[in-house]
C-alpha positions, 0 to 999 in steps of 0.5 A: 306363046299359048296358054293351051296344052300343046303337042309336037313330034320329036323325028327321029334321029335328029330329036328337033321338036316339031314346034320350036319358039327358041333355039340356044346354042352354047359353045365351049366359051359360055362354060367358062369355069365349069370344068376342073381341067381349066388348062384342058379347056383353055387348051381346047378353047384355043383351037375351037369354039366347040359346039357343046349343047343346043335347046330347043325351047317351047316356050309356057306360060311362067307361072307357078306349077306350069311345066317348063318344056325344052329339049337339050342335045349334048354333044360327045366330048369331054375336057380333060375326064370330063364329060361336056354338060349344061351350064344350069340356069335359073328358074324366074318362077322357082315354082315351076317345073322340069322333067329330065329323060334321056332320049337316046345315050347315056346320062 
């Protein structure tokens, strides 16, 4: 990781970033719990492991006022009337921060 401001492309129309120090995939298993339809997931679960989301992460510095930097694609789909998410996580810092834009969809 460096400790230096840094810069990378998001090609279009897969918006991978150029510079990449990690890549999370969480599929319908990991999100377990999340959704209010849980005979729908289970029903779903049964058939498929389902590719949710993915994040590519950039990884910086974890220290207070740094910029946390990562890009998460959620795919389209919903269990039951609801639309996949993220599963959330937590900040080891609870100084840092993150900035939510929408690059392409909806959200």
């Amino acid at each position: 990781m460096v400790d230096l401001p840094f810069a990378f492309t998001l090609p279009l129309p897969q918006v991978v970033p150029s510079r990449v120090d990690n890549h999370i995939e969480r599929r319908l298993s990991a999100l377990r719990g999340q959704f209010f339809d849980q005979e729908t997931y289970n029903k779903m679960l049964s058939v498929e492991d389902q590719l949710i989301y993915e994040v590519y992460e950039i990884k910086r510095p974890e220290v207070v006022g740094e910029l946390l930097m990562s890009i998460s694609i959620v795919h389209p789909g919903k269990v039951g009337n609801e639309f996949f998410m993220t599963k959330g996580y937590f900040h080891s810092v609870l100084e840092t921060s993150e900035i939510y834009y929408c690059l392409r969809g909806e959200g």
